[in-house]
N, C-alpha and C positions, 0 to 999 in steps of 0.2 A: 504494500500500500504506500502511494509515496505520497511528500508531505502534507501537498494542496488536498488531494485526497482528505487526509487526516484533519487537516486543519479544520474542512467543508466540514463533518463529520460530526466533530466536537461543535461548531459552531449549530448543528441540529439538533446536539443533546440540550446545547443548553437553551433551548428554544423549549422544550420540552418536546423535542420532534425524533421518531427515528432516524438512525444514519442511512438508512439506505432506501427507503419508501416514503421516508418524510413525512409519517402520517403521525397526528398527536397522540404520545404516549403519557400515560399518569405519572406523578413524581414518584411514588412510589416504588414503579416499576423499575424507572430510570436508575434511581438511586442505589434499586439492590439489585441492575444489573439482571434482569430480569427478561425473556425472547423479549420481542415485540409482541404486542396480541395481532397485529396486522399479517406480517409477513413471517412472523416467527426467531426473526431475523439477530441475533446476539448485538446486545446494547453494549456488549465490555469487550476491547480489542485483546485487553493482557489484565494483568492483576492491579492495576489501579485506576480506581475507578476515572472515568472521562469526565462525568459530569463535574464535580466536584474542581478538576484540571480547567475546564472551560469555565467555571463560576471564579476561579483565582483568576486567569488570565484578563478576567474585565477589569481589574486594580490596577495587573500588571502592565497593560496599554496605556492605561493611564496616568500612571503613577507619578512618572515624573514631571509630565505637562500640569498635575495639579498642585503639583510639591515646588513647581517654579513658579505657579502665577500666584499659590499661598506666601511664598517668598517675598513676592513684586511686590503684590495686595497691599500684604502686613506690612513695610516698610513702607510704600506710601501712606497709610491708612495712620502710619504712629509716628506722622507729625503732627497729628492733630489728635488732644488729647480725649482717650475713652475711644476716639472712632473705629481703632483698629478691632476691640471687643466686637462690633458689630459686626466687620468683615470676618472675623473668627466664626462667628454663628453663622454667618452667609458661607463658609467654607463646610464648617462641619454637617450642615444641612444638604449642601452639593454633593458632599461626599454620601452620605445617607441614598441621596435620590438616584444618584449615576452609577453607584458600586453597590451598596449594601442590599436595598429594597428589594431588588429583585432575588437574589438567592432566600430572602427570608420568606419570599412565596413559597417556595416549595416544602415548607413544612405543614404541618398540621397545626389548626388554630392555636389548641392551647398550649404548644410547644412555641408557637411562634408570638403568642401574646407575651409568655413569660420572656423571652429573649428579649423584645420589641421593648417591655419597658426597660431590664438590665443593658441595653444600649442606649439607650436613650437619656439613664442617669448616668452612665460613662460620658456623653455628650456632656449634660450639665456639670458635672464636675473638669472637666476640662475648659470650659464657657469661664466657670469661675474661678480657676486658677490663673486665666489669662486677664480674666478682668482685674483680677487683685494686681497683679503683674504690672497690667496698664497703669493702677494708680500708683506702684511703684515707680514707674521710670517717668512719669509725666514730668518732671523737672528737667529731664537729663536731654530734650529735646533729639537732638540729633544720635545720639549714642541711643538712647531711649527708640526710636526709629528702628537701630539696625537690631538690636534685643528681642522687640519684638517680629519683628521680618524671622528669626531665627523662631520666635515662641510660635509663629503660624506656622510655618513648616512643623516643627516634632510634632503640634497640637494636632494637626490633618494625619499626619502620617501614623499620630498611634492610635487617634481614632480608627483610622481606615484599618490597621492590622487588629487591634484587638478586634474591634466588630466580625470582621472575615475567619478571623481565629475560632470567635464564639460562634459563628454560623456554619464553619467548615465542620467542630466537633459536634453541632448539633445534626449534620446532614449525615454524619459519620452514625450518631447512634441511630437515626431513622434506616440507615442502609442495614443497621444493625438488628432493626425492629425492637429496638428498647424500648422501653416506656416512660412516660414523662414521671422523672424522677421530682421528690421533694424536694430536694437541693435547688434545682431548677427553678421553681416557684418560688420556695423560699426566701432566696438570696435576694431577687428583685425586691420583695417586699418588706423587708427587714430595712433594704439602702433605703427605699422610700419614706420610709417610717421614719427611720435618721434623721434625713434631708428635712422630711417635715419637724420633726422634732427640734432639729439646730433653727428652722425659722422660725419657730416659736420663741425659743429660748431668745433669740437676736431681740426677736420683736419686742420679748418682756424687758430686756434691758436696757434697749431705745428708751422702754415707755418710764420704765424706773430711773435711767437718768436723766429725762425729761422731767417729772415731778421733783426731784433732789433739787434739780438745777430753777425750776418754779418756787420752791420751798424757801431755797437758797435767797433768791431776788424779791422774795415777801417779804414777813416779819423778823424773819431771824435774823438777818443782817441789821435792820434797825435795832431790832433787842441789843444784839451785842454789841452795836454802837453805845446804843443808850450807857450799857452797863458798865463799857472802860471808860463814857467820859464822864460817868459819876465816881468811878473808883479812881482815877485821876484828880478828879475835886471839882 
C-alpha cells in the first residue's frame, strides 16, 4: 500500500468512513477495529490503531502555525495591558474548536460529558494563570510583551496536549470496551467544587475587607481621634 494510498485511508477513518467503500461506519466499530458492516472490509492495517493516528495528526498539521500566531498574538496583545488574557481565551477556545471537538464526538455521552467538563477546567485554570501573569508584568511594558508572547505559546501548546492526551486514553478505553469509570466522573466534579468553593471564599473576603475598610472610615477613626486628643490634654 503506498503512502497517498495510506494517507487517503486514514483520512476516511477519521471521517468516520471506511477505507475502502467509504460508506459510514459507527465509532464504535472504528475504534475496536472492527470489518466494516458494509463491505466486510478490515478497518486496522497493523496493530495500531489508524483512527486514533489520524485524530493526532489534526494537532500535528497544525501545531506549529498555531504555536507561531499564539506567539505573534501574545506579544502584540501584551503591550496593552490585561488585552493579551483575552487573546489567551480566543487561542484556547480555537484550539478547542479546530483540534479537540471533534475527536470528543466519538465517545459516548457520559464519557464525553465527564471529559468535556475536566477540559474545560484545565482551560480555566490556565485562563487564570495567565491572567495573574498579565497583572504581573503590566509594569514591565516591553519585556512584559515578550513574557507573555512566551506565556501564549506553553499556555496553547499544553492545552492542546493534555486535552489530546485525555481524549486519546479515553478513545483507548472505549476501543477497550471499558466502562465509564468513577474516577472519571469524579475528578471533574470535585475540581469544580474547588473552583466554586475558592470563589466563594475570594468573594467572602472582598466582602469582609470591604466592611473592615467601611468600619475603618466610620466611627472608629473619630473615637480614636477623640481618645488620644483627650489623653494628650
Amino acid at each position: 500500500m503506498t503512502a497517498q494510498h495510506r494517507q487517503h485511508r486514514a483520512a476516511l477513518l477519521a471521517a468516520r468512513r471506511c477505507g475502502r467503500c467509504a460508506e459510514r461506519v459507527p465509532a464504535r466499530v472504528l475504534l475496536r477495529g472492527e470489518p466494516c458492516p458494509t463491505c466486510s472490509s478490515a478497518l486496522r492495517l497493523d496493530t495500531d490503531n489508524e483512527v486514533l493516528g489520524a485524530l493526532r495528526a489534526s494537532w500535528a498539521d497544525r501545531r506549529w502555525r498555531v504555536l507561531a500566531m499564539a506567539g505573534l498574538v501574545s506579544f502584540a496583545g501584551g503591550l496593552v495591558p490585561l488585552l493579551q488574557s483575552a487573546i489567551m481565551l480566543a487561542l484556547l477556545v480555537y484550539v478547542h474548536v479546530r483540534v479537540v471537538r471533534e475527536p470528543l464526538r466519538w465517545l459516548p455521552p457520559g464519557r464525553r460529558l465527564a471529559l468535556r467538563v475536566l477540559i474545560r477546567l484545565i482551560a480555566v485554570a490556565i485562563a487564570l494563570a495567565d491572567l495573574a501573569l498579565n497583572a504581573l508584568v503590566a509594569p514591565l511594558f516591553g519585556l512584559g510583551a515578550a513574557i507573555l508572547s512566551v506565556s501564549g505559546l506553553v499556555g496553547t501548546a499544553l492545552y492542546a496536549e493534555i486535552a489530546l492526551r485525555l481524549v486519546e486514553r479515553r478513545l483507548r478505553w472505549e476501543q477497550e470496551d471499558r466502562p465509564l469509570g468513577t474516577a472519571e466522573w469524579l475528578l471533574p466534579a470535585v475540581l469544580l467544587g474547588a473552583i466554586v468553593a475558592a470563589l466563594l471564599a475570594g468573594l467572602g473576603m472582598i466582602y469582609a475587607l470591604l466592611q473592615t475598610l467601611d468600619w475603618l472610615q466610620g466611627g472608629f477613626v473619630r473615637q480614636v481621634a477623640e481618645w488620644l486628643a483627650g489623653w494628650l490634654g
